[in-house]
Structures are given as structure tokens and as C-alpha cells.
RODREN-305952 format. One record per atom (N, C-alpha, C): atom name; residue number from 0; residue in three letters; x, y, z. Coordinates in pm, whole numbers, plus 32768, in hexadecimal, padded with zeros to 4 digits. Layout:
residues N
<atom: CA	nr: NUM	rest: Ala	px: X	py: Y	pz: Z>
...
***
This chain:
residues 110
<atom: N	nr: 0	rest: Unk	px: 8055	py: 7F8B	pz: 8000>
<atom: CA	nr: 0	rest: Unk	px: 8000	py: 8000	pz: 8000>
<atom: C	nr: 0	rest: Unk	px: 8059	py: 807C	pz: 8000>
<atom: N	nr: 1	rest: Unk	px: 8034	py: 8104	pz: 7FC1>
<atom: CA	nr: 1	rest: Unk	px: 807A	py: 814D	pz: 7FAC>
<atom: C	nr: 1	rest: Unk	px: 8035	py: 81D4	pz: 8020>
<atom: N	nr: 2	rest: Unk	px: 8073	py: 8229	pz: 8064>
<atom: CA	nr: 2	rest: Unk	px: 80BA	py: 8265	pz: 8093>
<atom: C	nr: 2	rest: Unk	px: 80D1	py: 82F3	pz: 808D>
<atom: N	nr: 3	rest: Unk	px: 807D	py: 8369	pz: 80A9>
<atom: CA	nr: 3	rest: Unk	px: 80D8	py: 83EA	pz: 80E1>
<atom: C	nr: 3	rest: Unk	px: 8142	py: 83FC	pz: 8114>
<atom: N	nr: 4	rest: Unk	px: 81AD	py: 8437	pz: 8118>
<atom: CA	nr: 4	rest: Unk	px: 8235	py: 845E	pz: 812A>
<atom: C	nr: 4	rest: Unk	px: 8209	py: 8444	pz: 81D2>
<atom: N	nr: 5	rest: Unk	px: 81D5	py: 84DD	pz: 8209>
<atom: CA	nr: 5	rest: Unk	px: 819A	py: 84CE	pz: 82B1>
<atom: C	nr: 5	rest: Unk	px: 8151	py: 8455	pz: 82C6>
<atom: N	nr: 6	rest: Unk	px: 810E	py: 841D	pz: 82A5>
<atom: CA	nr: 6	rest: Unk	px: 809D	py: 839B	pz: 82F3>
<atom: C	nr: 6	rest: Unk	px: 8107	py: 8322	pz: 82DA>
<atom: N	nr: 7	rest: Unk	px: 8166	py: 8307	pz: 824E>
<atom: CA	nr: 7	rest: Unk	px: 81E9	py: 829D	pz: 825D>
<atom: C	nr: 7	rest: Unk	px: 822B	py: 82C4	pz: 82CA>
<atom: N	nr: 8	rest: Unk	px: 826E	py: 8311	pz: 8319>
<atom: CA	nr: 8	rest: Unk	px: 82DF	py: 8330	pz: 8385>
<atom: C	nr: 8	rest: Unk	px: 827B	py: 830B	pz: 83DB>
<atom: N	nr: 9	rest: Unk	px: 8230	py: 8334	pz: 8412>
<atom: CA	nr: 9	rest: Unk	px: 81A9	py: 8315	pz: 8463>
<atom: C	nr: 9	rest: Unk	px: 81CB	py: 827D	pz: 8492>
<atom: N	nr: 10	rest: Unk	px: 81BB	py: 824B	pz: 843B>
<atom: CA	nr: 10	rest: Unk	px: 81A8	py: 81A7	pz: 8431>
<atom: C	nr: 10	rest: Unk	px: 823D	py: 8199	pz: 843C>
<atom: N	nr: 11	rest: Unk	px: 82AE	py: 81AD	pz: 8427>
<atom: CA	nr: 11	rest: Unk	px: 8318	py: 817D	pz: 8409>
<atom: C	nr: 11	rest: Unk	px: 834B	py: 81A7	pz: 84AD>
<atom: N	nr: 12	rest: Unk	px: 8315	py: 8223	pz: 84F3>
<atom: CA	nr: 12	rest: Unk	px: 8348	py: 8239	pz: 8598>
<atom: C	nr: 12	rest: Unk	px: 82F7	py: 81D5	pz: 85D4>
<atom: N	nr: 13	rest: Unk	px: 827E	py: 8191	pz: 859F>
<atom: CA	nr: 13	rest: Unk	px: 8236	py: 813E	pz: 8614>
<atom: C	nr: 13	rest: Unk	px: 81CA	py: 8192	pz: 8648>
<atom: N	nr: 14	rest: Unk	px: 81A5	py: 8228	pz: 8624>
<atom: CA	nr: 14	rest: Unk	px: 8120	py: 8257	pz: 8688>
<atom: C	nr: 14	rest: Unk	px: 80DE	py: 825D	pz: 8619>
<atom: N	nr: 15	rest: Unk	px: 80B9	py: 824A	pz: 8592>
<atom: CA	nr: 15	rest: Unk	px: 805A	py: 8218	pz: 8559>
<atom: C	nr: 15	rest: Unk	px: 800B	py: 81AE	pz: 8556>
<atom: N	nr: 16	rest: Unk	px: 7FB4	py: 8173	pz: 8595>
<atom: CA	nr: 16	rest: Unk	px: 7F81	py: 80CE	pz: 85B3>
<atom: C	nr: 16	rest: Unk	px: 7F22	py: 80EC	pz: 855F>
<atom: N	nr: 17	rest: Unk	px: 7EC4	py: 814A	pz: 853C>
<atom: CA	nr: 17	rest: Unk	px: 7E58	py: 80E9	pz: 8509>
<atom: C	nr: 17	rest: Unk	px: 7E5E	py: 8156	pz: 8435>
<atom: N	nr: 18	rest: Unk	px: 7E56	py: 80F8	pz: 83FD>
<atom: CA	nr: 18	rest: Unk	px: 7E27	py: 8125	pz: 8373>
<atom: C	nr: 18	rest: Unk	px: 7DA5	py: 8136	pz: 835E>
<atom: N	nr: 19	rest: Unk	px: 7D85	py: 81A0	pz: 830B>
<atom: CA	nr: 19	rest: Unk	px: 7CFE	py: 81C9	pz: 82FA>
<atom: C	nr: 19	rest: Unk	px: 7CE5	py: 8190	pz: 8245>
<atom: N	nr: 20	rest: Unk	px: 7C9F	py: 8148	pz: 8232>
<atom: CA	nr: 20	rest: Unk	px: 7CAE	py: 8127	pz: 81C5>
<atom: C	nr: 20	rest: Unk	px: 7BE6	py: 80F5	pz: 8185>
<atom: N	nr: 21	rest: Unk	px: 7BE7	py: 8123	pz: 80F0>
<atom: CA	nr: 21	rest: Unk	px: 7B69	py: 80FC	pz: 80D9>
<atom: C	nr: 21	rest: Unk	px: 7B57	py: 805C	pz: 80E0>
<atom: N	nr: 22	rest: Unk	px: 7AD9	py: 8023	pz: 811B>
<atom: CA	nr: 22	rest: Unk	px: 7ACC	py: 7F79	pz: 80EE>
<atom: C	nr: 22	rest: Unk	px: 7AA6	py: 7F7F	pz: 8097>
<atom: N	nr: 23	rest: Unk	px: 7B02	py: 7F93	pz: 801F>
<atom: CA	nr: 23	rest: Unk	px: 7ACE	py: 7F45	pz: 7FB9>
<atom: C	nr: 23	rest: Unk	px: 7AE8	py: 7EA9	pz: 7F98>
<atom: N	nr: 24	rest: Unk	px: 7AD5	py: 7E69	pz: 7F1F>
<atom: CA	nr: 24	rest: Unk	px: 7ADB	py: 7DEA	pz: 7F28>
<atom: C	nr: 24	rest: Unk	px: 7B78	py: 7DCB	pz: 7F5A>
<atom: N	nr: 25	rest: Unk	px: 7BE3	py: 7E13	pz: 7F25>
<atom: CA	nr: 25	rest: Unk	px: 7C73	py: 7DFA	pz: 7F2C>
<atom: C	nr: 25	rest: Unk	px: 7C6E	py: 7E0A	pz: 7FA4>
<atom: N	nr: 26	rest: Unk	px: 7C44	py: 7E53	pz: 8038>
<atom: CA	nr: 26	rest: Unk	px: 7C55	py: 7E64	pz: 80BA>
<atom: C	nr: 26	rest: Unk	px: 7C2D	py: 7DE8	pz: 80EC>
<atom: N	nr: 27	rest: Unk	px: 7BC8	py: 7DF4	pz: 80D1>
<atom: CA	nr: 27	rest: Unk	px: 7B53	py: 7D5F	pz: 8106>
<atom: C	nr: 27	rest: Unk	px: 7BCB	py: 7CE4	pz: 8113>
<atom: N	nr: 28	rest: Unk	px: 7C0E	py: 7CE8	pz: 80DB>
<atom: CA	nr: 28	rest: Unk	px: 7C61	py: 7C48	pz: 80C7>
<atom: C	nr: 28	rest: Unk	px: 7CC1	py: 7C41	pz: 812F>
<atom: N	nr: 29	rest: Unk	px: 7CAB	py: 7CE6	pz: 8162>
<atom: CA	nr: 29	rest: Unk	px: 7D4C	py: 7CC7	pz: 81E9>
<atom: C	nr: 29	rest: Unk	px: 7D40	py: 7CA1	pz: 826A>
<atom: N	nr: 30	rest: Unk	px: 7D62	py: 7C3F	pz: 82AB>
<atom: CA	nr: 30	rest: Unk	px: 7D6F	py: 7BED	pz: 82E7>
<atom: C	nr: 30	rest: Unk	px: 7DBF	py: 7C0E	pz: 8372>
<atom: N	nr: 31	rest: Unk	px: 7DA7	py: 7BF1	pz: 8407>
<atom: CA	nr: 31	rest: Unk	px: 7DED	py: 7BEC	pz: 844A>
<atom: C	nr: 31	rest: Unk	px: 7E6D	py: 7B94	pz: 8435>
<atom: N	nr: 32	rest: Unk	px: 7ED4	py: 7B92	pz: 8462>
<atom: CA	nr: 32	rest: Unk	px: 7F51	py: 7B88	pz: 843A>
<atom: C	nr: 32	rest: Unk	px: 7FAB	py: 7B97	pz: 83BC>
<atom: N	nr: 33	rest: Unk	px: 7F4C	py: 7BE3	pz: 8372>
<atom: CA	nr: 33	rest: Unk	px: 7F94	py: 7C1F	pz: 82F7>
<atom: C	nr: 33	rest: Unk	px: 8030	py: 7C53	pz: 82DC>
<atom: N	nr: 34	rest: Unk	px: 8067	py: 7C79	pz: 8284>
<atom: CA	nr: 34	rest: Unk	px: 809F	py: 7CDE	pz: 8268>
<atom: C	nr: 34	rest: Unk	px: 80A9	py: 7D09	pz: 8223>
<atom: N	nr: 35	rest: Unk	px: 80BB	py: 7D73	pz: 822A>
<atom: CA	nr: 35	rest: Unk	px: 80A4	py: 7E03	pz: 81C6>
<atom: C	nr: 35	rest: Unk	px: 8128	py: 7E57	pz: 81D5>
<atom: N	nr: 36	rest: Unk	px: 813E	py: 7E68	pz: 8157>
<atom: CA	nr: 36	rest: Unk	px: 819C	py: 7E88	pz: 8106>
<atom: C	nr: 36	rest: Unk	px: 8174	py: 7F2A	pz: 811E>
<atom: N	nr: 37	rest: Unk	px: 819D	py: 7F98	pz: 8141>
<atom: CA	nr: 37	rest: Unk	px: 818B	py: 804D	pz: 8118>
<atom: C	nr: 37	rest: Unk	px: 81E7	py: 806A	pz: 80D5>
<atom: N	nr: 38	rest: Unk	px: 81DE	py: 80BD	pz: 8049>
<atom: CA	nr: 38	rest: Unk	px: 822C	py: 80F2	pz: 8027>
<atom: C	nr: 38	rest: Unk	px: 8255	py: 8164	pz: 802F>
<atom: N	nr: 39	rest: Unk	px: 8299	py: 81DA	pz: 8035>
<atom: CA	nr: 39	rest: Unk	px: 8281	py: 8247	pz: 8036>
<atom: C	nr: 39	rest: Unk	px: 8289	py: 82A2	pz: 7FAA>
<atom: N	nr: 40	rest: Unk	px: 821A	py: 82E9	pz: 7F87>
<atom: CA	nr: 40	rest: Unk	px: 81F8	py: 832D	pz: 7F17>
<atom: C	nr: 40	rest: Unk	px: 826A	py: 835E	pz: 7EE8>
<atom: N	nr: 41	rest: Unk	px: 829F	py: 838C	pz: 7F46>
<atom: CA	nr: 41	rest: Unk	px: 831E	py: 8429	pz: 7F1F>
<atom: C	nr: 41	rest: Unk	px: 8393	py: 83B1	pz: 7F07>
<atom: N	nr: 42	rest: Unk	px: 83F7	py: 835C	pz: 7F62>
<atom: CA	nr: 42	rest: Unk	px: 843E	py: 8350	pz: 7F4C>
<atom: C	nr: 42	rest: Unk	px: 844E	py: 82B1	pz: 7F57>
<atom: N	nr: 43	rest: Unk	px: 83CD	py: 8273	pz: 7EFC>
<atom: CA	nr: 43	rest: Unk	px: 83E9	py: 81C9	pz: 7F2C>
<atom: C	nr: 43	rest: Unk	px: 8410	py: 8167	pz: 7F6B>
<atom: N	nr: 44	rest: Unk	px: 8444	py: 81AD	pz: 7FE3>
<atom: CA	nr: 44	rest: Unk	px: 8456	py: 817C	pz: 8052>
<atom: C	nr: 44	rest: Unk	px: 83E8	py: 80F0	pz: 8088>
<atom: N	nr: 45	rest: Unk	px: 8416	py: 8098	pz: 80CE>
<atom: CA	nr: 45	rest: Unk	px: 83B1	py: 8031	pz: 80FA>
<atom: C	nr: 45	rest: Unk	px: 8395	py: 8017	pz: 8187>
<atom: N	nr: 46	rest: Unk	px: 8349	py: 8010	pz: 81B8>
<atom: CA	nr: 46	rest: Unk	px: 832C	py: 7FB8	pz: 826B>
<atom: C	nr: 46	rest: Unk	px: 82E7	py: 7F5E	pz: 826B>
<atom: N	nr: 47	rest: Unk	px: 82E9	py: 7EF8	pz: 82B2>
<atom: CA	nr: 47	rest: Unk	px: 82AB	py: 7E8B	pz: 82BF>
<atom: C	nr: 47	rest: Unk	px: 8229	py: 7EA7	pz: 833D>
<atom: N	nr: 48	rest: Unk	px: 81E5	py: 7E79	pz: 834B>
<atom: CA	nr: 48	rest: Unk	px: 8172	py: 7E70	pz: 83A3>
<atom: C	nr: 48	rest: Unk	px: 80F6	py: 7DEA	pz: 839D>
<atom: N	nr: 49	rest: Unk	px: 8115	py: 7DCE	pz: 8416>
<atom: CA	nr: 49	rest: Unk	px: 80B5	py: 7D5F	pz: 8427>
<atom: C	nr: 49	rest: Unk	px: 7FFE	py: 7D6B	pz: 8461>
<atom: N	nr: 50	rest: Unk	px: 7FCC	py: 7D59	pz: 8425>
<atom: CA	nr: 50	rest: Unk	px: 7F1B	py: 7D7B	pz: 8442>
<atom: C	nr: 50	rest: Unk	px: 7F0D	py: 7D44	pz: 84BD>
<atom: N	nr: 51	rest: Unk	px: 7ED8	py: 7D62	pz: 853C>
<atom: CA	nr: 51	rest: Unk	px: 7EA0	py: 7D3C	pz: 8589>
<atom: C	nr: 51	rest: Unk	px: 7E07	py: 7D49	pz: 85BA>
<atom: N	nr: 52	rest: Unk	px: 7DD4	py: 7D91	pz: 853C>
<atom: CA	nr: 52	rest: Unk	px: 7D43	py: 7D95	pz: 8560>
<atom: C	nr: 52	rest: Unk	px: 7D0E	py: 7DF5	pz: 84DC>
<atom: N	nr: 53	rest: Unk	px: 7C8F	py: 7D96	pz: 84BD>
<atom: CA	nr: 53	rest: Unk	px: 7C66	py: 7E21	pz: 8457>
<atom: C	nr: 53	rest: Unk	px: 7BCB	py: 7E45	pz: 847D>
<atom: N	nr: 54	rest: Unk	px: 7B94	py: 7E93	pz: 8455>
<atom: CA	nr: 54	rest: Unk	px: 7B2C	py: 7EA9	pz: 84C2>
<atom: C	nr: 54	rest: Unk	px: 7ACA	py: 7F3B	pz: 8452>
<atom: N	nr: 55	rest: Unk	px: 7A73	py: 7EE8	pz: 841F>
<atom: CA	nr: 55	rest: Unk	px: 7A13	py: 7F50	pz: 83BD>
<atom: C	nr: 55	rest: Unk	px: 79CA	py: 7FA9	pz: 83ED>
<atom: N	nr: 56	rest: Unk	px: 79A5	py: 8025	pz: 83E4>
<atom: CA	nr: 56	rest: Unk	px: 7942	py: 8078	pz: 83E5>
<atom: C	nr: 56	rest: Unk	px: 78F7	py: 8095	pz: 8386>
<atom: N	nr: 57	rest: Unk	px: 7872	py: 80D0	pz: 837E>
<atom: CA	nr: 57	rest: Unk	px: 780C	py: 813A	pz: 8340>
<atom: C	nr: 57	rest: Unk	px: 7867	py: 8183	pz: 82E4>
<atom: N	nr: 58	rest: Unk	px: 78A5	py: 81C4	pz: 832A>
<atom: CA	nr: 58	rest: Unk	px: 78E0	py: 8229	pz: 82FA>
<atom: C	nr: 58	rest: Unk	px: 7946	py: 8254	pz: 833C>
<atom: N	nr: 59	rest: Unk	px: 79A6	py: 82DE	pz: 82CB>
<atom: CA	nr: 59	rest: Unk	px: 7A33	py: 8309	pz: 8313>
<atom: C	nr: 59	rest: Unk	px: 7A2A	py: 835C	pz: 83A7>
<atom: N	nr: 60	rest: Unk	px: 799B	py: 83A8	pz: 83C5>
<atom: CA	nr: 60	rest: Unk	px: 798A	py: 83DF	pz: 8432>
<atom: C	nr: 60	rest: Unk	px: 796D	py: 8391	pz: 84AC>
<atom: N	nr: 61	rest: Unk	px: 7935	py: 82F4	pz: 8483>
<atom: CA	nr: 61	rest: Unk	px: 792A	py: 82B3	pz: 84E5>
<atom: C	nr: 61	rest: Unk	px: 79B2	py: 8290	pz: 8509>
<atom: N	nr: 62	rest: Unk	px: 7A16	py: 8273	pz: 84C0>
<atom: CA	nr: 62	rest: Unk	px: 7AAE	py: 820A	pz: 84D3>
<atom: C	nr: 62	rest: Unk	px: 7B09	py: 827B	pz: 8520>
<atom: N	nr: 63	rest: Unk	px: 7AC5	py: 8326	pz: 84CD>
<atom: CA	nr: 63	rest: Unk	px: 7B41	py: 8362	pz: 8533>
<atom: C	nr: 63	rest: Unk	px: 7B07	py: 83A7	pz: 85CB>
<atom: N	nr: 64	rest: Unk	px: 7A80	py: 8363	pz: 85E6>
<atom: CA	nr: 64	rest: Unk	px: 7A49	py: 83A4	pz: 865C>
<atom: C	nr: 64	rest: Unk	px: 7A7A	py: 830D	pz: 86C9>
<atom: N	nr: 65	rest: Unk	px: 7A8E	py: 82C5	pz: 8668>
<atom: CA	nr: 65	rest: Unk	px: 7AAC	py: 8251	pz: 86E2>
<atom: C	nr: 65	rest: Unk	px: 7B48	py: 822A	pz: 8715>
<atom: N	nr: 66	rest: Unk	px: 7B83	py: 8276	pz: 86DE>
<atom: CA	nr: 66	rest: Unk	px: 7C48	py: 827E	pz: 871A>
<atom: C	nr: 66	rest: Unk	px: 7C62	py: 8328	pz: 86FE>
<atom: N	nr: 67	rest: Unk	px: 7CD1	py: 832A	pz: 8742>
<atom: CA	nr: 67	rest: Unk	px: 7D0B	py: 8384	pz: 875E>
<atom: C	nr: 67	rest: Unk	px: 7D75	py: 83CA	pz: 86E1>
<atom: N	nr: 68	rest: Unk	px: 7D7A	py: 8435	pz: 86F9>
<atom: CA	nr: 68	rest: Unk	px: 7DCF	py: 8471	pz: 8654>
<atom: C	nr: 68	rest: Unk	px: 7E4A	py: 844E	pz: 865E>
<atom: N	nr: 69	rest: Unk	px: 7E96	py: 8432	pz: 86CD>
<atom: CA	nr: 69	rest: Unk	px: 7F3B	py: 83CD	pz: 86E2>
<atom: C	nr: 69	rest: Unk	px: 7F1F	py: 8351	pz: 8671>
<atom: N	nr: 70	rest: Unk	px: 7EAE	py: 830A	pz: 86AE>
<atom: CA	nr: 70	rest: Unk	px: 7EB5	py: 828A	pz: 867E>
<atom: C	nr: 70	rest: Unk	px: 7E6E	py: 827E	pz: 85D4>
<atom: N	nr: 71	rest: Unk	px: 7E33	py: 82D7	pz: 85B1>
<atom: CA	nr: 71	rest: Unk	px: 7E1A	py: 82E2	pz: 850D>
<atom: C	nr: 71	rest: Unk	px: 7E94	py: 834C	pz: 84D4>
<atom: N	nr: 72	rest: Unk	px: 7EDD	py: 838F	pz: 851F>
<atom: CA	nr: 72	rest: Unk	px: 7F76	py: 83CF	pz: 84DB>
<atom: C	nr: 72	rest: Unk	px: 7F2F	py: 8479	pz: 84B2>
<atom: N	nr: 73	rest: Unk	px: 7EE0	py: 848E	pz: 84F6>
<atom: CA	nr: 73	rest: Unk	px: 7EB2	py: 850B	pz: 84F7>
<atom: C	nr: 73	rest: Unk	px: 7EF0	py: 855F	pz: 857A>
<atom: N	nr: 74	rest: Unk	px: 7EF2	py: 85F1	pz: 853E>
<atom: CA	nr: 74	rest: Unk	px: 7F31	py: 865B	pz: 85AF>
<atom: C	nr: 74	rest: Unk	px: 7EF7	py: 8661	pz: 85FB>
<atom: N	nr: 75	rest: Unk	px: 7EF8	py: 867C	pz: 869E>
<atom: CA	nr: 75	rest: Unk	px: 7EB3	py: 867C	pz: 86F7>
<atom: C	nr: 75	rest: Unk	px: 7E33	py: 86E8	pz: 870C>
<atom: N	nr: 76	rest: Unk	px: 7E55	py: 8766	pz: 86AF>
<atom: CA	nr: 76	rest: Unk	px: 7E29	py: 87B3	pz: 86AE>
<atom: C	nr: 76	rest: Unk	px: 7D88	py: 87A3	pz: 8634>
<atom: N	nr: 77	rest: Unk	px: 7DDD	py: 875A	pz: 8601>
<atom: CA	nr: 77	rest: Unk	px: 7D46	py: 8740	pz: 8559>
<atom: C	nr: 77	rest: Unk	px: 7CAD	py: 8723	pz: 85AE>
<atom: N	nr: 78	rest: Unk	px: 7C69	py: 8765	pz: 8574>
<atom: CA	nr: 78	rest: Unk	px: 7BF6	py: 8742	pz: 8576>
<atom: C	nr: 78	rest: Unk	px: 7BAC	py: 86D9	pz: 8532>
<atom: N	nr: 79	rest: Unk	px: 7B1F	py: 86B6	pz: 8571>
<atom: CA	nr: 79	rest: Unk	px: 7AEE	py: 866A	pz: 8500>
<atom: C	nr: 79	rest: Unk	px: 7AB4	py: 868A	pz: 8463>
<atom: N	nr: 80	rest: Unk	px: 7A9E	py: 8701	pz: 845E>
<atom: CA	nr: 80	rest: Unk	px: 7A99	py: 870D	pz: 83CE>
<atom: C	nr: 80	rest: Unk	px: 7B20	py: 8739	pz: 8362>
<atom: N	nr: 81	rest: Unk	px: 7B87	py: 875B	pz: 83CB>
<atom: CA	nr: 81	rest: Unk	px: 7C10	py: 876A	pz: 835E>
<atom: C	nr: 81	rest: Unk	px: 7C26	py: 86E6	pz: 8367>
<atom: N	nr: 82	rest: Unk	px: 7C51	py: 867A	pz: 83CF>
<atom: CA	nr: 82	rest: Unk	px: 7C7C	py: 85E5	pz: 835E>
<atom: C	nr: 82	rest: Unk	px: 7BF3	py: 8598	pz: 830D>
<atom: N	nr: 83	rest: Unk	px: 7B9E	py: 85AE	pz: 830D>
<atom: CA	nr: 83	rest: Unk	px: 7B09	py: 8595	pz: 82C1>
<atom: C	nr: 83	rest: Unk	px: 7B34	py: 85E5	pz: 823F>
<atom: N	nr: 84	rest: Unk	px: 7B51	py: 8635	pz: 822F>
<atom: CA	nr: 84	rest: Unk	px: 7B80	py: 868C	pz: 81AE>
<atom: C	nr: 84	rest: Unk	px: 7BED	py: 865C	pz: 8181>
<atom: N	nr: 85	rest: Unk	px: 7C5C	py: 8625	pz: 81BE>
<atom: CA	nr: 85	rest: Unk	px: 7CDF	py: 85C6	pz: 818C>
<atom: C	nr: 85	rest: Unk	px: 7CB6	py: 8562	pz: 813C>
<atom: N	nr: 86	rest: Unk	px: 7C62	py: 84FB	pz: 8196>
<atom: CA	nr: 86	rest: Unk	px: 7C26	py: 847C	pz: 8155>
<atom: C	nr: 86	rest: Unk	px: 7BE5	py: 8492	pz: 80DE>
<atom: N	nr: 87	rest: Unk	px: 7B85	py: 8502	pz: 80A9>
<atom: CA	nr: 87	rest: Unk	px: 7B57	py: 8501	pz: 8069>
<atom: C	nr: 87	rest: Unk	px: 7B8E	py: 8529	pz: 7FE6>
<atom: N	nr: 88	rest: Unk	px: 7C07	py: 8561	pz: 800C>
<atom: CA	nr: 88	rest: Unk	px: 7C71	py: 85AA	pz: 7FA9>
<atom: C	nr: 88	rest: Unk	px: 7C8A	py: 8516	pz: 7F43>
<atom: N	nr: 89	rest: Unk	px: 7CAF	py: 84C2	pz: 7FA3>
<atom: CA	nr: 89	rest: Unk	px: 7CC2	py: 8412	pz: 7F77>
<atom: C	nr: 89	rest: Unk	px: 7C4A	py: 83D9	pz: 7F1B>
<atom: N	nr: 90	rest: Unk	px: 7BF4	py: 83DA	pz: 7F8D>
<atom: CA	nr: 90	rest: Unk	px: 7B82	py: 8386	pz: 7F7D>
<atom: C	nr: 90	rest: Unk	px: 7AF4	py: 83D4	pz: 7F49>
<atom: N	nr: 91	rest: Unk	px: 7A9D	py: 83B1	pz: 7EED>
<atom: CA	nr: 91	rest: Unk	px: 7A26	py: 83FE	pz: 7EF3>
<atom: C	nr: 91	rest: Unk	px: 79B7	py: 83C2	pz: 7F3B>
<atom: N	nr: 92	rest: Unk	px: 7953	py: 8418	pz: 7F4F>
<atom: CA	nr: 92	rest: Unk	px: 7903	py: 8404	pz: 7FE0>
<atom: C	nr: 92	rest: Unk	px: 78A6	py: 8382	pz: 7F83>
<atom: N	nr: 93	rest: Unk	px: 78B7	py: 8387	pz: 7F1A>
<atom: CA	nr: 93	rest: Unk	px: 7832	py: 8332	pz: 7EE4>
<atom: C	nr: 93	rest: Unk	px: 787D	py: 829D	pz: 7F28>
<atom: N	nr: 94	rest: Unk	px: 78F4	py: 828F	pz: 7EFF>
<atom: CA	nr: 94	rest: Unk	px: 794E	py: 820A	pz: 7EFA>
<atom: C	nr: 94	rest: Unk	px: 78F3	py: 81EE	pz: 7F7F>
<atom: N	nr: 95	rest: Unk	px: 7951	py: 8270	pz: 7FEE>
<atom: CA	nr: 95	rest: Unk	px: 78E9	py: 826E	pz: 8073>
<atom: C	nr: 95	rest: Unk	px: 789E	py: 81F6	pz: 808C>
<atom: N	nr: 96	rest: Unk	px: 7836	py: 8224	pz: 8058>
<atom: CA	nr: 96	rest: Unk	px: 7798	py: 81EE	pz: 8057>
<atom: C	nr: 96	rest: Unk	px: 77A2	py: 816B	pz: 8058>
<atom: N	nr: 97	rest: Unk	px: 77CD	py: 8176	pz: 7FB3>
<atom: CA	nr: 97	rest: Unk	px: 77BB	py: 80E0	pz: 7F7E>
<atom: C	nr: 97	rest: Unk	px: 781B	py: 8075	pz: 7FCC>
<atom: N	nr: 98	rest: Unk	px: 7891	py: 8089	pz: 801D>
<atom: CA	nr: 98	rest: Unk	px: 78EB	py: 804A	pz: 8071>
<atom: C	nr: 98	rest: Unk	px: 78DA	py: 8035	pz: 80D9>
<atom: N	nr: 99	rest: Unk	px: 78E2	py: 80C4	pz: 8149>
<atom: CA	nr: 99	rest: Unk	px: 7932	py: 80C7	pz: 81CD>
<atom: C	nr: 99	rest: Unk	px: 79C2	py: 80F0	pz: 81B8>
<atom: N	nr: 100	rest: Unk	px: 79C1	py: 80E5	pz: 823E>
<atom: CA	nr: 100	rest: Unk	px: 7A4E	py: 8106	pz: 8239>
<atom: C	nr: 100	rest: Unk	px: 7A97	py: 80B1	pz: 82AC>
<atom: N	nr: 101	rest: Unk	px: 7B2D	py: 8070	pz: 82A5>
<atom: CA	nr: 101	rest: Unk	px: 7B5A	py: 8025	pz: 82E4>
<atom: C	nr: 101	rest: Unk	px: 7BBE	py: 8039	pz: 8342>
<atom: N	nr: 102	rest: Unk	px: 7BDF	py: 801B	pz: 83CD>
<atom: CA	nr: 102	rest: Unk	px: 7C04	py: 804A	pz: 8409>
<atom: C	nr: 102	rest: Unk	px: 7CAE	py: 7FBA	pz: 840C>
<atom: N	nr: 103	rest: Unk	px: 7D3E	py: 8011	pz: 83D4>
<atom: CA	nr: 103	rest: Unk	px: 7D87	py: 7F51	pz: 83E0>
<atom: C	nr: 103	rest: Unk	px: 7DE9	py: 7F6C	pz: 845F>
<atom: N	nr: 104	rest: Unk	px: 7DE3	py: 7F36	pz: 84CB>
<atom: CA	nr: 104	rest: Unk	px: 7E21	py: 7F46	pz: 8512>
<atom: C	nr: 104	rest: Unk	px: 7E9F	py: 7F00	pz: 851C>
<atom: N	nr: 105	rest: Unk	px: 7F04	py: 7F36	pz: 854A>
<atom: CA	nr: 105	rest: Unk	px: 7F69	py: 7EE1	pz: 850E>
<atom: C	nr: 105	rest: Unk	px: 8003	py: 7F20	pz: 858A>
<atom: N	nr: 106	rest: Unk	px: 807A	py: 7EA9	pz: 8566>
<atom: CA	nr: 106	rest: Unk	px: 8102	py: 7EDF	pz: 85BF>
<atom: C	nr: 106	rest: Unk	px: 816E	py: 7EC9	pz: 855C>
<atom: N	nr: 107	rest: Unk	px: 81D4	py: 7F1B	pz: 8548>
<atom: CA	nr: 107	rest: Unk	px: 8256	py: 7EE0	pz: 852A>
<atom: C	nr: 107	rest: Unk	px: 827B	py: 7E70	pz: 851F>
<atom: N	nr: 108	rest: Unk	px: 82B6	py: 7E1B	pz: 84A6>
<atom: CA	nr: 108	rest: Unk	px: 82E0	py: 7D8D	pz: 84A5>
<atom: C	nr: 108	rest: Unk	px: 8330	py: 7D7E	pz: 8510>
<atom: N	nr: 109	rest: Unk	px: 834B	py: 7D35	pz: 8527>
<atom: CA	nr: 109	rest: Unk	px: 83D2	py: 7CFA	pz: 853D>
<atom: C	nr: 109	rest: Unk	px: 8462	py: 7CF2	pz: 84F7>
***
């Protein structure tokens, strides 16, 4: 899976745990004890990460009302409608609908 410059380092220090990602069919397939490959956009860089939980919502306002902005790689300061406006930058609200949205929780390989 590919990667923002900020949300890759995130994940690569360890205080990124959870990915915000649409379920679509390609999400749907990920699995506790996975791994997942991040790349990073800017400079292809790689980290490994192992799934320890994936966990669907309604929607992106439900997934980011239920953890904390540490643990989705958001500033402490963001509100809920500036990272709701990020996601959507990604994602369109229809996908939204027709999906959910997935919550992958996850740690550093080994």
C-alpha cells in the first residue's frame, strides 16, 4: 500500500497504529496477521507492518470518532472536519456509501 511522505514516518516511528483505509473489495481480503508492505510516495522507501485487527465502519466519521488522532497519524490539534476533508481529498464520499470505511490496525514487523 502506498503512502504520504508524513503518515509513512508515522508508521515507520511506531505511533501510527491504525490505517484509515476505504473497504473496498481489495481491503476486505486483509486479514489479521497480515503483512503489509507501505511504500512511501515521495521516496520509495518500505516498512513492514503486521495487521492485528481490522475493524469496519459506516463511515470515515464513525472510524475517526472511535480512536484517537496519535493512533490514525493525525495532529493533535486537527479537527474532525479537517481530517474528514483529507480522506476525502483520497476518497470520494460516494465510494463512502457504497463501502465503509476500514479501520487496519496494525505494529511494526519484526
Amino acid at each position: 500500500m502506498k503512502l504520504n511522505n508524513e503518515p509513512f514516518h508515522l508508521v515507520k516511528k511506531g505511533t501510527k497504529t491504525i490505517e484509515v483505509r476505504l473497504n473496498d473489495e481489495k481491503r476486505q481480503e486483509v486479514q489479521n496477521g497480515d503483512t503489509i508492505i507501505f511504500t512511501n510516495l515521495e521516496t520509495d522507501e518500505q516498512v513492514n507492518v503486521v495487521v492485528t485487527e481490522t475493524v469496519g465502519f459506516p463511515s470515515f466519521q464513525a472510524l475517526i470518532n472511535h480512536y484517537t488522532n496519535k493512533e490514525i497519524g493525525a495532529k493533535e490539534e486537527e479537527q474532525l472536519s479537517q481530517k474528514l476533508a483529507a480522506i476525502y481529498q483520497i476518497y470520494s464520499q460516494t465510494d463512502e456509501l457504497n463501502y465503509g470505511a476500514l479501520a487496519i490496525k496494525m505494529h511494526l514487523a519484526d
